[in-house]
N, C-alpha and C positions, 0 to 999 in steps of 0.2 A: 595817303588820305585816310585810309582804313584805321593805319596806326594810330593818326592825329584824332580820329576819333575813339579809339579808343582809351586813348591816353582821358580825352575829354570827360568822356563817360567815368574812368575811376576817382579824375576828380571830382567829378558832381556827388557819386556815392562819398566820398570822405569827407565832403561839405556837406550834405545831407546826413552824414552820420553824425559829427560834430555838435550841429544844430538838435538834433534828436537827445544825444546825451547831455545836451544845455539844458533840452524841457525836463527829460525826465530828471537831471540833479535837481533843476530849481523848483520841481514838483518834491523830492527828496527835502529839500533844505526844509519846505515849507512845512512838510510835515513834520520834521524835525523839531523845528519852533513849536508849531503847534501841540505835540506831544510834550515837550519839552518843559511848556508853561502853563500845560495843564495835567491833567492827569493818566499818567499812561494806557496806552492800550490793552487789553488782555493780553500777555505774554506772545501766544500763540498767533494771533492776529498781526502782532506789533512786531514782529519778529519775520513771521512771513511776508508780507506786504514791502517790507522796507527790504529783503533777503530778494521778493520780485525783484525788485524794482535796480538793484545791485549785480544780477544776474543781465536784465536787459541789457545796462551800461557797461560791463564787463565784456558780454560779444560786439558791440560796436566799439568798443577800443581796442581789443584783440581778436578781431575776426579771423577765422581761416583763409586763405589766398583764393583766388578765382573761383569757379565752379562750387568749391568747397564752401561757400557762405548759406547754402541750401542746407548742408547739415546744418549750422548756426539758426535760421529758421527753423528747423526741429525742435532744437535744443529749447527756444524760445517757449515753442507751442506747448512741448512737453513740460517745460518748467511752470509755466502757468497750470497745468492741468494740475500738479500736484503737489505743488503749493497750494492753489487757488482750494482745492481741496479741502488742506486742513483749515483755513483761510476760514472758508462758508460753512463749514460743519465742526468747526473748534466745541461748539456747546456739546453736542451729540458724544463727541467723543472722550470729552472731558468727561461725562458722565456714565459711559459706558462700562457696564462689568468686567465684560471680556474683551481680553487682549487680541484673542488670536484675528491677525487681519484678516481681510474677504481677500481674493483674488486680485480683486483691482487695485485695495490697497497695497498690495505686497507688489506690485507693477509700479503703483506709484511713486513708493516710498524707494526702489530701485533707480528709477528715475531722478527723484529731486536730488539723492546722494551722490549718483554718476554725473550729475548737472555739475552740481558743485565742485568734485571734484575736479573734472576735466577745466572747467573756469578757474578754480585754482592753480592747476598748471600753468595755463598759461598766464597770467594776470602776478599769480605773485611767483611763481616758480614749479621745478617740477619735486625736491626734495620733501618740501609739507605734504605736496599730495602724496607721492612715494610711499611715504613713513604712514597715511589715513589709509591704504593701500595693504600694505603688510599687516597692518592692526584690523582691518576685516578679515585679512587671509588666518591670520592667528585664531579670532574666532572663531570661524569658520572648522580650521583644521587641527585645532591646537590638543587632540590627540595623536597627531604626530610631532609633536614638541618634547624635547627631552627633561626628564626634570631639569629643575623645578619648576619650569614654566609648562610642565605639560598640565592640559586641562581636560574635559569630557571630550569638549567639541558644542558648538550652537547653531541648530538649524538658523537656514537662512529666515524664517521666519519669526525665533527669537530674534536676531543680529536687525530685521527691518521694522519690528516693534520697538525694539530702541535706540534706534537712530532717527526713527520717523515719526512714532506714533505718543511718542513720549517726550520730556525737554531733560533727557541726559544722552541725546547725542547730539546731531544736527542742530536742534533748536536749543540747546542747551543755554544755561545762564550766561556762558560764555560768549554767545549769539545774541543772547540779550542785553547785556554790556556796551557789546559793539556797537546797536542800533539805537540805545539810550543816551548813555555815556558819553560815549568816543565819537559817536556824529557830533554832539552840541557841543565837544570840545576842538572836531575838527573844523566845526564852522567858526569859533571862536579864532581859531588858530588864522585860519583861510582868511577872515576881518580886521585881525590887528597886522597880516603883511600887507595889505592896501593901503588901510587909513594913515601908516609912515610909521608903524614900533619897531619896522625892520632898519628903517633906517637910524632912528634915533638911539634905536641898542650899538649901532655901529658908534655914533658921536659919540653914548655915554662911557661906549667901551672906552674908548681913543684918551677922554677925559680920565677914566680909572685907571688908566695902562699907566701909570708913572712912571719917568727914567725915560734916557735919550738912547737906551741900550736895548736895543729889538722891540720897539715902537710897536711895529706892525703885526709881529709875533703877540704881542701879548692883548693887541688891541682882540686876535684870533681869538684866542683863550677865555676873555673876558665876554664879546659878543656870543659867543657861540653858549655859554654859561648864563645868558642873557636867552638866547633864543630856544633854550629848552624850557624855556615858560610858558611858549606858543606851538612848539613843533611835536607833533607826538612820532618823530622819525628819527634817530639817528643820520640817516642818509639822506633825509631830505634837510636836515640842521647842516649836514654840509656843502648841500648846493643852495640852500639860501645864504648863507654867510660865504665859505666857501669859494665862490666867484668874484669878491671883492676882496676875502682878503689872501687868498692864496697868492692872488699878483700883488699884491702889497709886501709879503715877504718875502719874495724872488727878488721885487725892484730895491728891500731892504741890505738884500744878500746872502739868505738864507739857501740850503739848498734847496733841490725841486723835493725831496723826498723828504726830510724834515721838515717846510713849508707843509706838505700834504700831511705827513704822519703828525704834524700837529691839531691839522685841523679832522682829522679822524678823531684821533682823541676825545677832545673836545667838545665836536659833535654830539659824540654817546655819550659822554659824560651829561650831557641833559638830560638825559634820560632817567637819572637819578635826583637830578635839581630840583629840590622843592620850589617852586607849593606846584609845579603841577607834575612834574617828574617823567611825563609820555603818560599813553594813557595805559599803560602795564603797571603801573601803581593803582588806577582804578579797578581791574582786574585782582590785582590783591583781596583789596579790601575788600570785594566782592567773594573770594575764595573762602580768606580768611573771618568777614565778617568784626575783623575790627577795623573802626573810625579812618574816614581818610586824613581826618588832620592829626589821627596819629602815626600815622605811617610819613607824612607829611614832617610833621615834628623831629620824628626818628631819624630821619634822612641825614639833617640840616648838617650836622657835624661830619661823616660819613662822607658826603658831597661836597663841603669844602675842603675838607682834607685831600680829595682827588683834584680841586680843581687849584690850588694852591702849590700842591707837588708840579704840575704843568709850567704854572706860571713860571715858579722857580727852575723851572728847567731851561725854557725859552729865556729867560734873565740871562743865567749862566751860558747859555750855549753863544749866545749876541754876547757876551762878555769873551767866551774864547775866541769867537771871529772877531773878534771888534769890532762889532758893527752899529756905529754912531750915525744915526740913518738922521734922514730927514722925515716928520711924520707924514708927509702931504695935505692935501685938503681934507679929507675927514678928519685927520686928528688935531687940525688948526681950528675945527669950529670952535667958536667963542662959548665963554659959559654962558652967556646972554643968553645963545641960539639954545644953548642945550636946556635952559630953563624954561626960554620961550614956549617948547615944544613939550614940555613936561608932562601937563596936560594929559597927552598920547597914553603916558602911563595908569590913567584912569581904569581902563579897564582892567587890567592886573592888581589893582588894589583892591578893587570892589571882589574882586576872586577869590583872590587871597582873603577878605575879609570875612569873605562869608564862606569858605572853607572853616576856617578855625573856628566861625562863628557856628558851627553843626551846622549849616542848610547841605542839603543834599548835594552831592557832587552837581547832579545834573541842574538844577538850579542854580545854583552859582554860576555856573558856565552859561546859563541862560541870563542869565543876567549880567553876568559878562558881555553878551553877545549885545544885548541892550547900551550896554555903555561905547561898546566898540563904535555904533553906528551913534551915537550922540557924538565922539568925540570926533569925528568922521564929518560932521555937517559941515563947517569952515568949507570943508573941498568935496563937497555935495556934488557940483557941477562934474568935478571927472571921478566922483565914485561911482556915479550913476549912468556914466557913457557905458556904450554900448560893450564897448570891447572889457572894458574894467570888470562889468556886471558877471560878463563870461567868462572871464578869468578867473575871477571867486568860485564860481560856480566849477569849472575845471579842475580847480585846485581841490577844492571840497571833491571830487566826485573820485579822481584819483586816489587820493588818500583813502577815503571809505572803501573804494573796492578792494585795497589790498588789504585792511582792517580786517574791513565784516566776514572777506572770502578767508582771510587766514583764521580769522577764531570760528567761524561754522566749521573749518576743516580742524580745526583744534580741539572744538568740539566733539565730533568723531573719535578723532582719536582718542580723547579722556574717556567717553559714553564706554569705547570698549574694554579701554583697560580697568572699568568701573565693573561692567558686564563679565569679565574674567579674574579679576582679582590680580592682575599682572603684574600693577604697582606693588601693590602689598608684596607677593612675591619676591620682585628685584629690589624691595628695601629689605628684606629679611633677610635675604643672597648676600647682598653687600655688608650689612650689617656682622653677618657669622662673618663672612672674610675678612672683613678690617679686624674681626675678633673685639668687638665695643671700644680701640682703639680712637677715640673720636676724631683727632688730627688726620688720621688715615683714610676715615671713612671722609670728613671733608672733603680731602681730595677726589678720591672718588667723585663727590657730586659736584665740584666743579668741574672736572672734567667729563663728566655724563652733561653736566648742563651746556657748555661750550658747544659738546659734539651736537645732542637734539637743536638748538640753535644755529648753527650752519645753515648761511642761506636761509635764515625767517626772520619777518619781523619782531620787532622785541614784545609785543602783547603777545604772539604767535609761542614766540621761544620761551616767556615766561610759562605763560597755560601749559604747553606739553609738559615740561621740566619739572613746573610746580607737581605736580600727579606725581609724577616718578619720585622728587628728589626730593621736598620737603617732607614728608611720611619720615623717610630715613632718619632724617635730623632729629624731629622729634622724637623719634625710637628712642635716642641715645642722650637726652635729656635737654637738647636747646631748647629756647623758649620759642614758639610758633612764629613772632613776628622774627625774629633774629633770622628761623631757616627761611622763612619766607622772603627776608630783604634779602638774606645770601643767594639766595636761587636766583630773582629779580637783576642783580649784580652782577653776574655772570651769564644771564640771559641777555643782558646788555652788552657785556664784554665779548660778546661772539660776535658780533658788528666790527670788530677791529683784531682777532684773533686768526692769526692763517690755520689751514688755507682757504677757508671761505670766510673772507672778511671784505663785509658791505659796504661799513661806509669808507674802509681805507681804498678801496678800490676806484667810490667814486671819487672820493678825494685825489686819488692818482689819475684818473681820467681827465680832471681840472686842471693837475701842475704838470703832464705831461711824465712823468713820473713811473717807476715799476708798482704795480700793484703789490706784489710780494714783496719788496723792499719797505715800501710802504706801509704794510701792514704790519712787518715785522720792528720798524723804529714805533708806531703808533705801538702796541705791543711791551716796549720796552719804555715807551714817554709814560704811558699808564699801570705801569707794576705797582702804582699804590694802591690802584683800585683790585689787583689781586689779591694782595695781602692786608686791608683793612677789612673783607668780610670775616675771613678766620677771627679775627681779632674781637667782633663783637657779637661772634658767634659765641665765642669763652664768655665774654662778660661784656653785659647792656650799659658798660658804664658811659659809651661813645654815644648813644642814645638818650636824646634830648626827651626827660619826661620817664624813662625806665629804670633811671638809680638815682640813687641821692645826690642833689644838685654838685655838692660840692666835690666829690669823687668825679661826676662828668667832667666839671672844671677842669680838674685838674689830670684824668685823660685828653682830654682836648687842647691842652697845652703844653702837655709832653708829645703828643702825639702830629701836633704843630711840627714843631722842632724835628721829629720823626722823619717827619716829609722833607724836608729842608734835608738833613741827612741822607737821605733817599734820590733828591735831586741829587746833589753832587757828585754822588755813589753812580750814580750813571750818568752823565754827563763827563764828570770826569774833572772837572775844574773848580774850582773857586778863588782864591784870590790869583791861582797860579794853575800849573796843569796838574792834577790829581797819578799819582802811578797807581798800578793794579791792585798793591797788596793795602794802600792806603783807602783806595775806593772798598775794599770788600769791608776793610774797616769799619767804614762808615756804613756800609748796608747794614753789618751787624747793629752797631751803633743806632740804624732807624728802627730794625724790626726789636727791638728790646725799648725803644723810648716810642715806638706805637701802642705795643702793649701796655694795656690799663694795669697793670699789679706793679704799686709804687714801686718795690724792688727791682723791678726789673728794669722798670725806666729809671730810675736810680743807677744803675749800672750803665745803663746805657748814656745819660749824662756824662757821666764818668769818661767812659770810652770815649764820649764826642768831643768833649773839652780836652784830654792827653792829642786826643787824632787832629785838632782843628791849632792847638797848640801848636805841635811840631811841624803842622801844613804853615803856620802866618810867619816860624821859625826860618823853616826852607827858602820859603816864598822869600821872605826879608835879605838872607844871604844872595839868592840867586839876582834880587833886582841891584843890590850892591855891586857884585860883580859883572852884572851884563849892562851898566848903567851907559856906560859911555856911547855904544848902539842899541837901534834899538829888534827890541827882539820881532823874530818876524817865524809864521807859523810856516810849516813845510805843507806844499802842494797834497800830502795825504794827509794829515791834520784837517786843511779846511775840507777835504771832501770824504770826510769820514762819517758821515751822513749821507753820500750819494751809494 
């Protein structure tokens, strides 16, 4: 009896919590809109308020277990105190001479940081908070640091005037991003999976996937490339596509681990997709201070080059299984259906249009959000049920809090290494050690950007990374947008890089699949997104808008070919099976016809036509000779992807 009631009791609290973070997101949404279409709030205001209101909904979806919810009441009361704070007295302080806090601020500002913190932990992980953790301790103590990172040291009363009392820690641009930007992109995103763009990117895919050779594979590919126009997640791009088509490429014949490591891939690869690319592109522009529609522009080439090497992967790899599938019912819709529902795509045009057209990110996206809900009337009746309503609202609320809570703790982290000169330090470190070698020092910050990216979202992974690793670039003469899109690229690539990789894990949790396997084919299907940022790191010729039209052309089209080489090179087959010394061939072959300096893709032409020669040569003797049976793949062949 006792039990049964208390069983009763935890569920009423988690329906009454539920209910609670429906009001306060759809009191979020609203102000979102509201800001959104008019003119922002004072920073400080607009930044606290929305950063409330992210904190409340954050402890009712990750509460502490029994008794323990008492402290979350704390947490609550305390974070209103000092927030609410800077909140009511933003004028005062804005104007104020003197820095040094009163007592109560310096309590405060302890407070909203430890707030944040520990709701970081749990909500998006323990690795971001960890690393904003270390980087207090560093100021704090950082006359015990060896060179060259040893520093004086910052009483805690420097370290809580800026983090708290200032917008270069805690409340940083970066926190202002989140609650401007990235909300009215997340409600955009939250609006077009309801009104049907999630499904009709499925049919348009299914229509674009051409060939009866890995249907379902490529339909992956193409939807997923579609739904980084809506999804500002890597790993949520995989559990919304993800679920329909990872059974689609099991029932095709694919394995469970290729199935997933495809759809990892592909996933992150939106995240680079123009015109909206996640909202770590907006983040840029913000950093940077150049145009989103040219970061946008920049991309365009960049991003098809990665999602084109996939495709052709998934081709050839259904070419060496032979797997002549059946498309099922999504890829049977008629073009009628698919034109019927066109429509749908409204909102994404008007976005795209008024991106390029200069309106402000956040306007676009508001206006976006306007179209979404026009094209949405048709099915008025069940957008507007009860449960649907909630469900937008859910979606929206989750996504914001792991957003807002990673860049306020991103924030931190930059405020300090701003406050200590840290970065500057570790580009100058790296810089002498690579010895101005630039290839060397690249590496380097890809692998520094990988590692700070473990375990964070990709706006999260960017912000830290950016601090650190673009300064470096630019030391050594890249152009700012080029370090800036190579940092961003790799801030990405850590979603699908072992051993902490996001989205290949959830993707492995969908096909039943090793996570580590998983991460490591996803890893090997996406090598062209490793080695395309080098490439226009040297020269912005791949950069739509940054060199002379006709040189882009014409990287773009060696660089094409590149990819194609690149598939084969790993996959291992094309018209017949590929051996070892012929696949490395052909790597070479790509990374010389990626490269923008005509000579070199000149060479690499070369190479690919002797290497593609003597492969259709092989190929033609072998099908001669094995003509009369037919040839059949041995039991490790097909499962050389599990």
């Amino acid at each position: 009896m006792a039990e049964g009631a208390s069983h009763s009791a935890v569920s009423r609290i988690a329906v009454n919590g539920q209910a609670a973070v429906i009001a306060l997101g759809a009191a979020l949404i609203a102000f979102t809109i509201y800001t959104s279409a008019t003119i922002p709030l004072q920073p400080t205001v607009h930044r606290g308020v929305f950063l409330l209101g992210i904190i409340y909904m954050a402890l009712l979806l990750n509460p502490l277990p029994g008794l323990l919810r008492v402290v979350d009441g704390l947490l609550a009361a305390a974070a209103t105190v000092s927030i609410g704070y800077l909140v009511i007295n933003w004028e005062e302080l804005a104007y104020r001479s003197n820095f040094e806090p009163t007592l109560q601020e310096y309590v405060l500002g302890v407070i909203a940081v430890g707030t944040v913190l520990e709701l970081t932990r749990r909500a998006v992980g323990w690795p971001l908070a960890l690393v904003a953790v270390i980087a207090l301790l560093y100021a704090l103590f950082g006359r015990y640091v060896p060179e060259p990172f040893m520093h004086k040291g910052f009483s805690l009363q420097r370290v809580v005037v800026n983090q708290y009392l200032t917008h270069e820690g805690l409340f940083s641009s970066l926190l202002g991003v989140a609650v401007t930007l990235v909300a009215t992109f997340l409600l955009f995103g939250a609006l077009l999976q309801h009104v049907g763009v999630a499904d009709l990117f499925m049919k348009l895919a299914a229509k674009l996937s051409f060939g009866a050779f890995g249907g379902p594979g490529k339909i992956e590919v193409v939807s997923s490339a579609f739904m980084g126009t809506i999804s500002g997640s890597s790993t949520a791009n995989v559990v919304t596509t993800g679920t329909t088509t990872i059974p689609l490429m099991r029932r095709a014949g694919f394995s469970r681990t290729f199935a997933a490591g495809v759809e990892a891939v592909s996933s992150t690869g939106g995240q680079i997709m123009p015109p909206v690319m996640g909202v770590a592109a907006f983040l840029m522009a913000e950093v940077t201070g150049i145009p989103y529609a040219t970061i946008a522009l920049a991309a365009i080439i960049p991003a098809a080059l990665y999602f084109v090497c996939v495709f052709i992967e998934v081709d050839l790899e259904s070419r060496r299984l032979n797997l002549l599938t059946a498309w099922g019912e999504t890829a049977r819709a008629s073009v009628q259906e698919v034109l019927r529902k066109s429509y749908l795509l409204l909102p994404i045009v008007v976005l795209a249009w008024l991106l390029f057209a200069m309106y402000s990110p956040t306007k676009a996206a508001f206006w976006g959000c306007v179209a979404a809900v026009l094209v949405g009337l048709p099915r008025w009746r069940t957008l507007c049920s009860r449960g649907t309503l909630a469900t937008i609202v859910l979606d929206f609320c989750r996504a914001a809090i792991t957003v807002v809570l990673a860049c306020a703790t991103a924030g931190i982290i930059v405020g300090i290494l701003s406050l200590t000169g840290a970065s500057l330090q570790l580009s100058y470190g790296l810089v002498e050690l690579a010895g101005q070698n630039a290839p060397m020092l690249m590496l380097f910050v890809m692998v520094l950007c990988i590692i700070l990216g473990m375990g964070l979202p990709t706006p999260a992974a960017y912000a830290v990374a950016a601090a650190f690793a673009a300064p470096m670039l630019t030391t050594i003469g890249i152009d700012r947008l080029a370090a800036h899109m190579f940092v961003l690229f790799f801030a990405s690539l850590s979603s699908i890089t072992p051993p902490v990789a996001i989205a290949a894990y959830a993707a492995a949790g969908i096909a039943g699949a090793s996570p580590m396997r998983t991460a490591l084919v996803a890893t090997k299907l996406g090598l062209s997104a490793f080695i395309i940022p080098f490439l226009f790191a040297e020269d912005s010729a791949l950069f739509i808008g940054q060199a002379p039209f006709l040189d882009t052309v014409l990287a773009a089209v060696t660089a094409l070919i590149g990819v194609a080489a690149l598939a084969v090179s790993m996959i291992g087959y094309y018209r017949g099976p590929v051996g070892w010394i012929e696949r490395g061939g052909y790597f070479a072959a790509a990374i010389l016809l990626m490269h923008p300096a005509v000579l070199l893709s000149v060479l690499g032409l070369v190479l690919g036509a002797v290497l593609l020669g003597f492969h259709l040569n092989q190929n033609r003797r072998r099908s001669s000779r094995d003509a009369p049976e037919q040839v059949q793949l041995s039991p490790k062949e097909t499962q050389i992807w599990e």
